[in-house]
N, C-alpha and C positions, 0 to 999 in steps of 0.2 A: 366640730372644731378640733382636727387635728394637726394642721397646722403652726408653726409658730406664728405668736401674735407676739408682737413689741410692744404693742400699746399695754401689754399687761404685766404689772410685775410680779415677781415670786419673789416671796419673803419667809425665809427660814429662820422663825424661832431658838435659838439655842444659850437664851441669855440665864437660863434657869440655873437654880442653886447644884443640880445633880448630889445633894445630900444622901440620896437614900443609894446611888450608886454608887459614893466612895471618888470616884475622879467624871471628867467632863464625858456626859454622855454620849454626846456628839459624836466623840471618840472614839467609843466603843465599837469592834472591830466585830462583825456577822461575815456569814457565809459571802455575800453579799458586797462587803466591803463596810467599809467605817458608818455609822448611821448616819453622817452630813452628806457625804459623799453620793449616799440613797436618796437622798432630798435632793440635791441639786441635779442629780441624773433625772431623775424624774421632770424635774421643773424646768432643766434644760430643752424636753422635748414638748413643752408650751411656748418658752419666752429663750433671750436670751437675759433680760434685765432682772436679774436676781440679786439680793440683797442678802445679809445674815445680819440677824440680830445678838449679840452677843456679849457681854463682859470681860471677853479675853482675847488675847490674839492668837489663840491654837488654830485659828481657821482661816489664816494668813494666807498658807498654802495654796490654797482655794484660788487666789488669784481675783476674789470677788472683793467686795464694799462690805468692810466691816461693821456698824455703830453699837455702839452701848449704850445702854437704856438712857434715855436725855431726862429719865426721872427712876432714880434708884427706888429697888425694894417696895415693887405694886404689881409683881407678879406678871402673870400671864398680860392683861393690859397694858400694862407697860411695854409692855415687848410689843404687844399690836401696835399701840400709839405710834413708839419710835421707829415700827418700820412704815410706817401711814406717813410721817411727816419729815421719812430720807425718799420714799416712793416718788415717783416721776410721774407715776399714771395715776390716772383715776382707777382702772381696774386693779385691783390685785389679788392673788389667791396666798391665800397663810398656810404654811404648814410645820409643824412643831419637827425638831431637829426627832425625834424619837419615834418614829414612826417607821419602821422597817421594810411594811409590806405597803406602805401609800402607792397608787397608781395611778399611770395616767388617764386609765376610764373614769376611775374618781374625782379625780381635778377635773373633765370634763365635763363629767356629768353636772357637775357643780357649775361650773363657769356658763352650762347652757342653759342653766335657768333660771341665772342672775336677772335678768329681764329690768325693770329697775328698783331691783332691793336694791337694800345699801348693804345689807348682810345675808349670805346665802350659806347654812353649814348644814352639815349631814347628823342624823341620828340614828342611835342603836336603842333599841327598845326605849324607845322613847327617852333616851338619855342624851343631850347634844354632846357634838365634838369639837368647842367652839375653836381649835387648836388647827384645825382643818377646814377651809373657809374663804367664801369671796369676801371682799370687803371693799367699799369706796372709800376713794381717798377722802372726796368731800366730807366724810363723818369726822376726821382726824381731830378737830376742836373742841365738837362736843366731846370725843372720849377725851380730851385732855379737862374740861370740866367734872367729868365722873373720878379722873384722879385727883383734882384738887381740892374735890368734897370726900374724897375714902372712899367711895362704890366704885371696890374693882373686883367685884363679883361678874366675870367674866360673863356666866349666866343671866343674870339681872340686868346686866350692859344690852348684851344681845336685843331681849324685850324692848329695849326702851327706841328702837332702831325700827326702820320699817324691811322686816327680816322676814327671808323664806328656812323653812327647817326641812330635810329633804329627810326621809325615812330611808334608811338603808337593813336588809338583813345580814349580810355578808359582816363580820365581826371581826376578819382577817385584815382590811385595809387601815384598820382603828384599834392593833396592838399599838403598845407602847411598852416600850423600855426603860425601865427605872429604877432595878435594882440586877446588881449578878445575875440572880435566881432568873430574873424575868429573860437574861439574855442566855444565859444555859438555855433554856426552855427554847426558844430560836433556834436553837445550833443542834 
């Protein structure tokens, strides 16, 4: 699957607090270019219907569909829900604004082994990357269930799904950027 599919959307995560950065992650400027910028280049050579999830309009620019979380302060989940219930498709692949080195062998690898989970995410030593991920749209009610009882243990959502966990060793497509230091270390 290397071609563009429309049927599939790309949803970029960037509704997060970036507390530990000081200003919007997203923003933040790499070799590379700004870390949104890396997400959408990428997602652009799957789909063209890409979405951002976000709390601000610093990503106006972009020219894409902005929303804000349609349930404030549940984290990570929340940002899945709200981009599951502006999504158009049943497929879509998530991937968190802060991910610098994501690829597109990785989004495919993922998206070919969706087969019919409703969640497909990759691991690092047995640690998931629930941030990076296939996801059906049909789950979108239950997870708005898991937010209206307080389980937004992203982790613990995943379980309760009929989910594939892919094993990955490569530890380079699953940096994250979250503080100065992390993005010196990049540069």
């Amino acid at each position: 699957m290397t071609e563009k599919n429309n049927l599939i959307t790309g949803i970029i995560l960037a509704g997060g607090k970036s507390s530990r950065m000081g200003y919007d992650k997203g923003l933040a400027e790499t070799k590379k270019g700004k870390l949104i910028d890396i997400a959408v280049s990428v997602l652009k050579q799957l789909t063209d219907e890409i979405i951002i999830v976000a709390n601000t309009n610093s990503y106006d620019y972009l020219g894409l569909p902005v929303y804000e979380d349609l349930v404030k302060d549940c984290g990570p989940l929340g940002g899945i829900y709200t981009g599951l219930f502006h999504s158009k498709s049943q497929d879509n692949i998530i991937v968190a604004c802060d991910m610098p080195f994501i690829s597109l062998q990785l989004l495919t690898t993922i998206l070919n082994n969706k087969h019919n989970k409703q969640i497909v995410v990759p691991a690092i030593n047995n640690k998931i990357e629930p941030l990076c991920g296939y996801y059906n749209g049909d789950i979108k009610n239950i997870l708005k269930v898991h937010i209206d009882v307080k389980n937004l243990a992203v982790h613990t959502v995943i379980e309760s799904f009929d989910h594939l966990i892919i094993p990955f060793d490569d530890l380079t497509n699953f940096t994250n950027i979250n503080t100065p230091e992390d993005l010196q270390k990049i540069k």
